[in-house]
C-alpha positions in Angstrom: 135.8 83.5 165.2 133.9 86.2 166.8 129.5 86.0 166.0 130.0 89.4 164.2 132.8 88.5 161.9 130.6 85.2 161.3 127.4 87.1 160.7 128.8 89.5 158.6 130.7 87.0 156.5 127.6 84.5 156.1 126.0 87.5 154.9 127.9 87.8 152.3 127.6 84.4 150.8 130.8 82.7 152.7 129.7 79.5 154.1 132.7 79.9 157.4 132.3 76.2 158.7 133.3 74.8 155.4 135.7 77.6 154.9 136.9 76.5 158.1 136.9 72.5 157.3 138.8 73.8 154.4 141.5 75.8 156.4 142.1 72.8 158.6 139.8 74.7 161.7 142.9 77.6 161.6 141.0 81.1 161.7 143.8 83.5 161.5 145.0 81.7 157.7 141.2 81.5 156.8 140.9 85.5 157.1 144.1 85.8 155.4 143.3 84.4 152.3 139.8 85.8 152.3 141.1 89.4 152.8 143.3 88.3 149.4 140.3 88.0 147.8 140.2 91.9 147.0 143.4 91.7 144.8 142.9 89.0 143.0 142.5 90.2 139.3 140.2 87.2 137.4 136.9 89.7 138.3 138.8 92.6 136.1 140.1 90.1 133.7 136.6 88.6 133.0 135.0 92.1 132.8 137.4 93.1 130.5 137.1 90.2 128.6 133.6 90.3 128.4 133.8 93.7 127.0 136.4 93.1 124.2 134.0 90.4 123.2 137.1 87.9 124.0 135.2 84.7 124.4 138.0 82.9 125.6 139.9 85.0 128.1 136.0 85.4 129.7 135.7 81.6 130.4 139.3 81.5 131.6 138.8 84.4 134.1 135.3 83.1 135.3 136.2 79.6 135.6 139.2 80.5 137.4 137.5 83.2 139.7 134.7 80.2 140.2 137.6 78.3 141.9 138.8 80.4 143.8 135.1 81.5 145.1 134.9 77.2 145.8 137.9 77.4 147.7 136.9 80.3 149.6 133.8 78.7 150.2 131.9 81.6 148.5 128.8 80.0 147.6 126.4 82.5 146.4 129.0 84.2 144.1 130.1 80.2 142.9 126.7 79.7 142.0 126.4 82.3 140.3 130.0 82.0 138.5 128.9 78.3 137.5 125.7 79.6 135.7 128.2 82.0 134.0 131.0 79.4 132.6 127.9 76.8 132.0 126.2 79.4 129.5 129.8 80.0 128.2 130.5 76.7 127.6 127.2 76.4 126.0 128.4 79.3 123.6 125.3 81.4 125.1 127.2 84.5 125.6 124.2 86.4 125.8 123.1 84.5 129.2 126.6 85.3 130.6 126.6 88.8 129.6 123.1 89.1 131.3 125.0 87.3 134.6 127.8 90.4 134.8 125.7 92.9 137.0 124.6 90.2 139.3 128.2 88.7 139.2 129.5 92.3 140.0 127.3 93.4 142.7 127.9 90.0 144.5 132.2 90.9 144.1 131.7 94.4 145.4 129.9 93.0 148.3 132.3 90.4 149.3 134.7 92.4 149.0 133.2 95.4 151.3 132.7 92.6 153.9 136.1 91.5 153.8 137.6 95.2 154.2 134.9 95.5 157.3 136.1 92.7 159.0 
């Protein structure tokens, strides 16, 4: 993987050597699945859960959008999606409410680096 593509994605939050360990060492299927990540609806389906008040559908869509975040090797936004789901889980919606900005400025940011790369 070229040192910008690697900079740019560590900058993001993407840990690429586990990424890597992940995909088996194969670059070109790593950056096809991370250049997925744009499309995959779980960041719309937990906003808009989160706005209907819909408790349920919200810890779906985050837990599943933590996954694929662990798959991806996404760490920051991970972390950050684990904090969410643990406060759900802990029925503290207001502490997973207060996560969303945070939540969506790290999604917008991953997903600029992936359309840059």
């Amino acid at each position: 993987m070229q040192n910008t593509k690697h900079e740019q994605l560590t900058a993001a939050g993407i840990n690429v050597e586990m990424a890597l360990e992940r995909f088996m060492g194969n670059e070109m299927l790593l950056e096809r699945f991370l250049k997925k990540f744009p499309e995959d609806p779980n960041f719309k389906k937990l906003e808009d859960a989160m706005e209907k008040g819909d408790r349920e559908s919200a810890l779906q869509a985050a837990h599943t959008l933590k996954g694929v975040c662990g798959n991806l090797s996404m760490e920051s936004l991970y972390a950050e999606l684990d904090l969410q789901v643990k406060a759900m889980r802990a029925e503290n919606w207001q502490e997973a409410q207060e996560r969303m900005p945070g939540i969506a400025r790290m999604v917008r940011e991953v997903c600029q680096t992936l359309q840059n790369i």
